[in-house]
Every structure is written in structure tokens, then in C-alpha cells.
Backbone bond lengths (Angstrom), bond angles and torsions (degrees), N, CA, C in turn:
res aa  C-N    CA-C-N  psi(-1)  N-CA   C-N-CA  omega(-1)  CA-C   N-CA-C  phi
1 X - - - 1.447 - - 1.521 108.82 -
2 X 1.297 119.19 137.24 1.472 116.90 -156.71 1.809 90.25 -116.63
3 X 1.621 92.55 134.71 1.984 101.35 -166.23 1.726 101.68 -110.90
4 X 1.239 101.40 132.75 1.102 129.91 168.79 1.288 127.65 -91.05
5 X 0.965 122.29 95.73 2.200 120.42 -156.59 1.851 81.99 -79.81
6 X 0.785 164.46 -9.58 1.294 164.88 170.80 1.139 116.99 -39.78
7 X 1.861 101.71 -61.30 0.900 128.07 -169.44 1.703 150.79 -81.77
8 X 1.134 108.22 53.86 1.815 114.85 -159.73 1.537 133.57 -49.15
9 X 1.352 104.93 95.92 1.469 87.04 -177.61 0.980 112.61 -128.65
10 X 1.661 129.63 114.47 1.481 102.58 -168.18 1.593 139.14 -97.06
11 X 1.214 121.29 171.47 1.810 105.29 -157.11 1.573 108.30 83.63
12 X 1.483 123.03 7.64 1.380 104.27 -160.98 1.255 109.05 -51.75
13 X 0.942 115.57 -55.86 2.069 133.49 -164.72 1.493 85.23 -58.03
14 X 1.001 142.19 -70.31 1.654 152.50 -163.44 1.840 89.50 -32.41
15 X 1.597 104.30 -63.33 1.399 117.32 -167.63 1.802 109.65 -62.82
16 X 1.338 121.19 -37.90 1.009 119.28 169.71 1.664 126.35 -60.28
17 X 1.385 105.53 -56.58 1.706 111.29 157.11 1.484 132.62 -39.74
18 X 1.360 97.13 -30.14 1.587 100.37 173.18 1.164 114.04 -105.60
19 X 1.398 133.19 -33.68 1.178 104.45 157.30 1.955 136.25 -68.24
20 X 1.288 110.88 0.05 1.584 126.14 152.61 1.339 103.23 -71.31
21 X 1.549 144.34 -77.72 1.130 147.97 163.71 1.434 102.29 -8.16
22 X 1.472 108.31 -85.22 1.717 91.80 -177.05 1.324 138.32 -38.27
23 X 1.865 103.85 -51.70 1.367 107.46 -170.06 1.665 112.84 -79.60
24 X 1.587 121.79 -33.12 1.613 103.25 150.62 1.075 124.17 -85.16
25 X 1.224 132.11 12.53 1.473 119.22 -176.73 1.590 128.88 -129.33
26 X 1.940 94.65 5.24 1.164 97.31 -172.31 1.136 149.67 -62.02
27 X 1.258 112.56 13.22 1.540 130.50 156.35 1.251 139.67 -70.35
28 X 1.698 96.94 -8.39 1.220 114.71 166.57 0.986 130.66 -95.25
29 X 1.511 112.98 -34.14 1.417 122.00 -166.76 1.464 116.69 -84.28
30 X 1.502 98.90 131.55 1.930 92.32 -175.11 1.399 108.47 -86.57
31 X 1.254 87.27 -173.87 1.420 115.17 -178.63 1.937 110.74 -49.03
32 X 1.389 93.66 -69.28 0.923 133.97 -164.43 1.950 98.40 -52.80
33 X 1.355 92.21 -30.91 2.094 85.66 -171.43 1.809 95.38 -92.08
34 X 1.336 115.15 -35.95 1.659 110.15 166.88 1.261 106.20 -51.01
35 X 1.380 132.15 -45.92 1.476 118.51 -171.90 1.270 131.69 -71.78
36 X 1.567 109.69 -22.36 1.686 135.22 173.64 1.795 92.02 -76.35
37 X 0.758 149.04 -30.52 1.325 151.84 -123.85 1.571 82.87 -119.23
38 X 1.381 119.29 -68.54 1.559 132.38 175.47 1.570 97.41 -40.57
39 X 0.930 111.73 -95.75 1.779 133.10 174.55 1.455 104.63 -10.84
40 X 1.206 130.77 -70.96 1.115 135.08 -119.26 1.822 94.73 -116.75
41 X 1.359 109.11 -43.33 1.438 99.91 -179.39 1.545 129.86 -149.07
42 X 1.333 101.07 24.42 1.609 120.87 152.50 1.943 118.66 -76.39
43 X 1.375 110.32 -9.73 1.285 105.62 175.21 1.388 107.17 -88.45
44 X 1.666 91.38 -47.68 2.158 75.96 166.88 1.167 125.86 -48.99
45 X 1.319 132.35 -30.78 1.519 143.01 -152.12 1.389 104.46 -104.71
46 X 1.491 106.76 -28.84 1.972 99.97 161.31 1.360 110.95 -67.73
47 X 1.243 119.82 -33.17 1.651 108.62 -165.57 1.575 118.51 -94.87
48 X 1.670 98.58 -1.25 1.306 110.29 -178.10 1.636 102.13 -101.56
49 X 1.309 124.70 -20.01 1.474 125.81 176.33 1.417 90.35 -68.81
50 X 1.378 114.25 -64.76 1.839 115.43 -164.77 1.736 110.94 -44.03
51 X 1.226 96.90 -42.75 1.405 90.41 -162.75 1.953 97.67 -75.51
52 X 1.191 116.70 -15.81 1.389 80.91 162.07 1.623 125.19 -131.33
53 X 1.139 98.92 39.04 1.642 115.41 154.03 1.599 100.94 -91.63
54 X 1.434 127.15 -4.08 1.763 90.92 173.51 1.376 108.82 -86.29
């Protein structure tokens, strides 16, 4: 994976693992940890995409 010091996002690795987790493992993963996941740290990650798409 090729790193960009530019680029800040935080949790990245967190975000990468889980989205592997899901897509091989999604038989495991409940409901309940997608929804904490939604909740809890996609708002950071909206305001951190925006701010560097302007």
C-alpha cells in the first residue's frame, strides 16, 4: 500500500481491517458492530473526506 504523508485520515489501518473483516469475514460480523462502526466513526471520516476534496 503506497503512503501519502499528505494525507490524514485517522483510524486509517482500523478502516482498512474492517473493511477486510467484513468482506472475508462477513459471516461473522454482526449487526450490532456495523452499527457502532456507522455511529461512531463515519462522521469523523465524512468531515475528513470533505475537507480534503476541497
Amino acid at each position: 500500500m503506497e503512503v501519502e504523508p499528505d494525507i490524514l485520515i485517522s483510524d486509517s489501518r482500523k478502516i482498512v481491517d474492517t473493511r477486510n473483516r467484513i468482506i472475508h469475514g462477513y459471516d461473522s460480523v454482526s449487526a450490532d458492530v456495523i452499527w457502532l462502526v456507522v455511529t461512531r466513526y463515519m462522521p469523523t471520516l465524512e468531515i475528513e473526506v470533505k475537507e480534503l476534496l476541497k
